[in-house]
C-alpha positions in Angstrom: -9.7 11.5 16.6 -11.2 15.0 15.2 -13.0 16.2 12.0 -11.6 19.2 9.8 -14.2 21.1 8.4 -12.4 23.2 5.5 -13.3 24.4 1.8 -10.1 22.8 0.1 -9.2 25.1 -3.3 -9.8 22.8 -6.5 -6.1 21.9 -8.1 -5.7 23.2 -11.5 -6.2 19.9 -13.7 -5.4 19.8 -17.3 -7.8 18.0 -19.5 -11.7 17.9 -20.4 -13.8 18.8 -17.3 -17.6 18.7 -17.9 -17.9 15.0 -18.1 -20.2 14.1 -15.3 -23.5 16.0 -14.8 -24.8 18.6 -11.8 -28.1 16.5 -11.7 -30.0 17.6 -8.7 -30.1 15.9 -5.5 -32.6 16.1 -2.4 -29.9 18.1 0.0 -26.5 19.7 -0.3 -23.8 17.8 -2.3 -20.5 17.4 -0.4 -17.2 15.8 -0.2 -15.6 14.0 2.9 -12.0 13.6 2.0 -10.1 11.0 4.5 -6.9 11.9 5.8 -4.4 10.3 5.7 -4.5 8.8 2.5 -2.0 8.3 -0.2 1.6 7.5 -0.1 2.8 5.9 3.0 6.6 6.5 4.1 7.6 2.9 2.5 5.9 3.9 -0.9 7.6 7.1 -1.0 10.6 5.6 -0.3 10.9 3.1 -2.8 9.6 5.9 -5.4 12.2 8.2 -4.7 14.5 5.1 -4.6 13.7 4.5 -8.5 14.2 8.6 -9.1 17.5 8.4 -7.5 18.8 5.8 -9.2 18.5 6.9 -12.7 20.0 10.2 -11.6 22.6 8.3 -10.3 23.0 5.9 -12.5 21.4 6.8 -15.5 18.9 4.8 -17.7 18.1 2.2 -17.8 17.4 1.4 -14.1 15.3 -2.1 -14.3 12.8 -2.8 -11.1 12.3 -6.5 -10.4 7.7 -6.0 -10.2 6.2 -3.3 -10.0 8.1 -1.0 -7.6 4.4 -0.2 -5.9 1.6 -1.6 -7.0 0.0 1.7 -8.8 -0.4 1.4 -12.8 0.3 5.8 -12.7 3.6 5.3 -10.7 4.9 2.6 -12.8 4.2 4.5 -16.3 6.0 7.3 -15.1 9.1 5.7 -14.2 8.5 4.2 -17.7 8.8 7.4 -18.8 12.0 8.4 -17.1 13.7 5.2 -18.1 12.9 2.3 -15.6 12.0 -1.2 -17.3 10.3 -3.1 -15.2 10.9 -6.9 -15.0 9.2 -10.4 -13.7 12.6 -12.1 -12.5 16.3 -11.0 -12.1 16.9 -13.3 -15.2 15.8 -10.7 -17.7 18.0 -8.0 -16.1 21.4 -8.0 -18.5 24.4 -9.0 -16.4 25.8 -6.3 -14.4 22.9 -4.1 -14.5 21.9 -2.1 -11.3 18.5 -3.2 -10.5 16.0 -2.3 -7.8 13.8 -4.9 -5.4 10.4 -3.0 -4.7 8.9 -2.3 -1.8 7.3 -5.7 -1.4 10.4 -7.3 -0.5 12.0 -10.5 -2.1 12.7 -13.8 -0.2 16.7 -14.5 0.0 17.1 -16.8 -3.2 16.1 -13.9 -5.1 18.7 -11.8 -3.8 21.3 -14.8 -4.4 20.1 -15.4 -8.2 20.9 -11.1 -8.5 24.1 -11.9 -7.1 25.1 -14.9 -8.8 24.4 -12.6 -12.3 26.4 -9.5 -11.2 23.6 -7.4 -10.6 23.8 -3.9 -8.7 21.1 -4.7 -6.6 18.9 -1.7 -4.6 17.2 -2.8 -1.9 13.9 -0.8 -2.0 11.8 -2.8 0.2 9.6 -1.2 3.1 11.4 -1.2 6.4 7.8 -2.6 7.9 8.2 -5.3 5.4 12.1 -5.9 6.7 10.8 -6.1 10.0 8.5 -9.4 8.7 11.3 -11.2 7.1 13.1 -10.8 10.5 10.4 -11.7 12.9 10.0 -14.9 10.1 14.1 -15.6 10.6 13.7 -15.5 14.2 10.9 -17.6 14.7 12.1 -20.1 12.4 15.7 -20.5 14.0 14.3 -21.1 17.2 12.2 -24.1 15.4 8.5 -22.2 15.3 5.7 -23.1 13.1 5.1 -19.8 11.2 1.3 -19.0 10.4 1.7 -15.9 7.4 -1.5 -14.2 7.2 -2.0 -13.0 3.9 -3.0 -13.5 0.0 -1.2 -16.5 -1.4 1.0 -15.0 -4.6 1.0 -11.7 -3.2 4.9 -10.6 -3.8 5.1 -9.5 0.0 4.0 -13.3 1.2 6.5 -14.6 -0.9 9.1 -13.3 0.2 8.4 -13.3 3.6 7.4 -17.3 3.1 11.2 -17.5 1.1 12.8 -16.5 4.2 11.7 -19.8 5.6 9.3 -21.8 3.2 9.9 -25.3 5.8 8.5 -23.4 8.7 5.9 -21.1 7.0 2.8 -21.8 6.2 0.1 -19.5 4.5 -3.0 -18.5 6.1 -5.2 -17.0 3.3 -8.7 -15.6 5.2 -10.5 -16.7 8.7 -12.4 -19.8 6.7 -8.9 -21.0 6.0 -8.1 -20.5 9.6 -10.7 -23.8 10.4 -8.8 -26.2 8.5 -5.2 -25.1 8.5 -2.7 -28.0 10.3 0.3 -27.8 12.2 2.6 -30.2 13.6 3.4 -29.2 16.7 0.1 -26.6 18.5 2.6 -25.9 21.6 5.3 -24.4 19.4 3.3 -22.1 16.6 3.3 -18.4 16.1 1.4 -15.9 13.5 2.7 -13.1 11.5 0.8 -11.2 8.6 1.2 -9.4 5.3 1.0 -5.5 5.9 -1.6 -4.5 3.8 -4.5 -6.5 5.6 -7.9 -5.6 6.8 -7.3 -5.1 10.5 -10.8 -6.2 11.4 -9.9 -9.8 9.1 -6.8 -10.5 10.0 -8.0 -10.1 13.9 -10.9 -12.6 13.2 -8.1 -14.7 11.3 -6.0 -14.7 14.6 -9.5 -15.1 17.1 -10.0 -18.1 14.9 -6.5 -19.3 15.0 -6.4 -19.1 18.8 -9.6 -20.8 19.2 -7.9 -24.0 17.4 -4.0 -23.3 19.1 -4.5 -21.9 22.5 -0.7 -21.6 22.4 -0.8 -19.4 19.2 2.4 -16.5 19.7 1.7 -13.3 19.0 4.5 -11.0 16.8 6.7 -9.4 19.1 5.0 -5.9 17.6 1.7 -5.7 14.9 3.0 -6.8 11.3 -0.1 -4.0 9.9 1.5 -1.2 9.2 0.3 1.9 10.5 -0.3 3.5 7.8 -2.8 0.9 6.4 -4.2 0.9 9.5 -4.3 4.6 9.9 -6.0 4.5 6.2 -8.5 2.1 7.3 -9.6 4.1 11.0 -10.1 7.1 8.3 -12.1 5.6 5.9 -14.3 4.2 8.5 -15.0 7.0 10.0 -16.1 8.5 6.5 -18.2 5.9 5.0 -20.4 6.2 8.1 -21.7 9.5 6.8 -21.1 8.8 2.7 -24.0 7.6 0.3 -20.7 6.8 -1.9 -16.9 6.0 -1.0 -14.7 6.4 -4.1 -11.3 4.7 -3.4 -8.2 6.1 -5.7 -5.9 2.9 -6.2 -4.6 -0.1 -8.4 -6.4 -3.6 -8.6 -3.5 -5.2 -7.5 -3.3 -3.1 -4.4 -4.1 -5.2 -1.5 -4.4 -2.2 0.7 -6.5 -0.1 -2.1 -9.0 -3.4 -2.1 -8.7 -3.8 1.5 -10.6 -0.1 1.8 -13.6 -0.7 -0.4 -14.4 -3.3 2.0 -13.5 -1.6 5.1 -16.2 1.2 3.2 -19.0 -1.2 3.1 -18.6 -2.7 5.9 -18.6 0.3 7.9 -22.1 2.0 6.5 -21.2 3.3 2.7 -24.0 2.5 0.7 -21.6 2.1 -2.5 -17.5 2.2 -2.7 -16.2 1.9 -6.2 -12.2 1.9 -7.0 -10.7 4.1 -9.5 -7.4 4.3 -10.9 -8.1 7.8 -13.1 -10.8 10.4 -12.1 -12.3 9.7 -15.9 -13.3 5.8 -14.5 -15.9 7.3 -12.3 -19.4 6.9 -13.7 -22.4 9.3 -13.7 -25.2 6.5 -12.3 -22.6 5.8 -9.5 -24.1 9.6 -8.5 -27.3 9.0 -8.8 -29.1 10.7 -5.8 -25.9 10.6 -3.6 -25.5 13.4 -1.5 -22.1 12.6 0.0 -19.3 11.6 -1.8 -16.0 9.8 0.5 -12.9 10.1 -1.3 -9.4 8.5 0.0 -6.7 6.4 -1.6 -4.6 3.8 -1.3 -0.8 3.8 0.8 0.7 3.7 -3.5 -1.3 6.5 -4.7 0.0 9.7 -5.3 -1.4 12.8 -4.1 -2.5 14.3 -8.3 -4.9 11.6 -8.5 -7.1 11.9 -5.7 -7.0 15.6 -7.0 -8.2 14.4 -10.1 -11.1 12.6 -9.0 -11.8 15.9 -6.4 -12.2 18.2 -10.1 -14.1 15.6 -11.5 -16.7 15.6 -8.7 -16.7 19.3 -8.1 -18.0 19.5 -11.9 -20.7 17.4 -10.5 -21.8 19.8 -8.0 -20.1 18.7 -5.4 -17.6 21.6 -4.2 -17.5 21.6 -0.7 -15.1 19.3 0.7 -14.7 18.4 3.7 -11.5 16.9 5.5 -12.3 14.1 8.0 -8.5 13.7 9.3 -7.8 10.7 12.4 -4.3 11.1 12.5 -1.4 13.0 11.2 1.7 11.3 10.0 5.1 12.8 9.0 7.3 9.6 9.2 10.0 9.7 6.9 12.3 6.3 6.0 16.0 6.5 4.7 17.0 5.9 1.5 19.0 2.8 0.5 22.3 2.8 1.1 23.6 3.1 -2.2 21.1 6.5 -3.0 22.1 8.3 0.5 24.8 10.6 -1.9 25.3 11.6 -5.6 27.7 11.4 -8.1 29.8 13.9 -6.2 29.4 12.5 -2.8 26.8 14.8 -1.6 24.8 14.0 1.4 21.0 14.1 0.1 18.6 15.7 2.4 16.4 13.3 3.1 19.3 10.3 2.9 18.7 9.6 6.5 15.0 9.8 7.2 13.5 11.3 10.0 10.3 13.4 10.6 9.0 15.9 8.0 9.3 19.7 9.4 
């Protein structure tokens, strides 16, 4: 784990600067910028997924949710021609339309089917993975314990893929009181866009209760929540202010404004725009922590990085814990164009 002192250029950011004031502090204003941050492979993925598609197949493309949970993302694709849709049951029949990266649970895909839909399969490999682990477990006559947030799309379609054997664990509290049938036959798995540190107490809590609690065969966290996490902590321990780029409904956006706190930030605020920041938030803070969510892409955080440099603070300062240059492959329906052209990245890999 290692620190990267650099003075990063500001981006060239269109719009009003000016907004926040250079008010005067007791030391030297600075940034700590956590890397990594931003777009995950999965989230990039899916993205791209929606791109393809309408090149492919022209507009409209309709995504069953949000394809990621980012407001910015989804008004883009807006722009380009993707309507987004609650159910498979607004999508006209025959219509190609995309699962997001969340994943959906099997009747979902059936209902797609059953109306002629084109289905696109954009879900997160890491998310796959779950649903396979839950199939597993439940053929061999488990009692599934799915750590997560009841009425998060991911639990739901994990839960779909065996709603007799699953049942939802929503925080450690709910850990106390949760009931099985059978303790010697009962194994956990978890959303992937937890807290580490809370779904760890969830388990310790769990285990205290079932002694014979399984473990997955491999952690259900992705790493890149968890690598966003291990960065941010090691930021807030030196930030008067953690300022966390991502969408309400981003469990893993939420997740690190309480990782902030918990780990020595005397504030964490989340933004979705630069322009929500606000000028008391800066009130006699020195350091500013910046990072964003796995659904965020990179122009926002640069956003928010303008906005606090016409605050004063200029130097920034990237605290980087790990490097990651995963890429996934594209659904198989995107992996060549019109003309049956290979595209470069069909296959996935690791970036150059």
């Amino acid at each position: 784990m290692s620190s990267t002192a650099v003075r990063l250029p500001l981006p060239h950011i269109p719009g009003p600067r000016g907004r926040l004031q250079d008010n005067p502090v007791p030391g030297h204003k600075k940034v700590l910028l956590a890397s990594p941050r931003g777009y995950c492979a999965g989230v990039d993925r899916a993205v791209i997924a929606v791109e393809k598609a309408l090149e492919r197949f022209g507009a409209p493309v309709y995504v069953r949710k949000q394809i990621v949970h980012n407001i910015h993302v989804v008004t883009e694709l807006e722009s380009k021609g993707a309507i987004f849709v609650e159910e498979v049951d607004e999508v006209p029949e025959g219509s190609h339309v995309v699962f997001s990266a969340h994943g959906v649970s099997p009747a979902v895909v059936s209902e797609a089917a059953d109306r002629g839909l084109q289905a696109i399969d954009a879900t997160c490999p890491l998310v796959t993975k779950v649903h396979r682990e839950a199939v597993r477990f439940a053929r061999d006559d488990f009692e599934i314990l799915l750590i997560g947030h009841e009425g998060h799309e991911e639990v739901e379609g994990t839960a779909g893929e065996a709603p007799e054997h699953i049942t939802v664990v929503n925080s450690p509290d709910h850990a106390d009181v949760v009931e099985v049938k059978d303790p010697s036959k009962v194994v956990w798995l978890s959303q992937t866009t937890l807290s580490v540190d809370e779904t760890m107490e969830t388990v310790r809590r769990l285990r205290t209760r079932f002694p014979d609690l399984q473990d997955p065969p491999s952690d259900d966290i992705c790493y890149a929540t968890q690598n966003r996490q291990v960065a941010i902590k090691k930021v807030a321990k030196g930030a008067d202010l953690v300022i966390v780029v991502g969408s309400a409904n981003s469990s893993n956006s939420v997740r690190l404004v309480e990782v902030a706190l918990e780990y020595g930030a005397k504030a964490s605020y989340r933004v979705d725009y630069a322009h929500e920041i606000q000028q008391s938030w800066l009130d006699g803070v020195e350091t500013v922590g910046v990072t964003s969510g796995a659904s965020v892409p990179e122009i926002l955080v640069e956003e928010v990085l303008s906005e606090l440099a016409g605050a004063g603070y200029r130097d920034v300062e990237q605290i980087r814990t790990a490097e990651e240059d995963l890429i996934f492959s594209l659904p198989k329906e995107l992996r060549q164009d019109a003309g049956g052209r290979r595209d470069d990245r069909a296959l996935g890999g690791r970036r150059s």
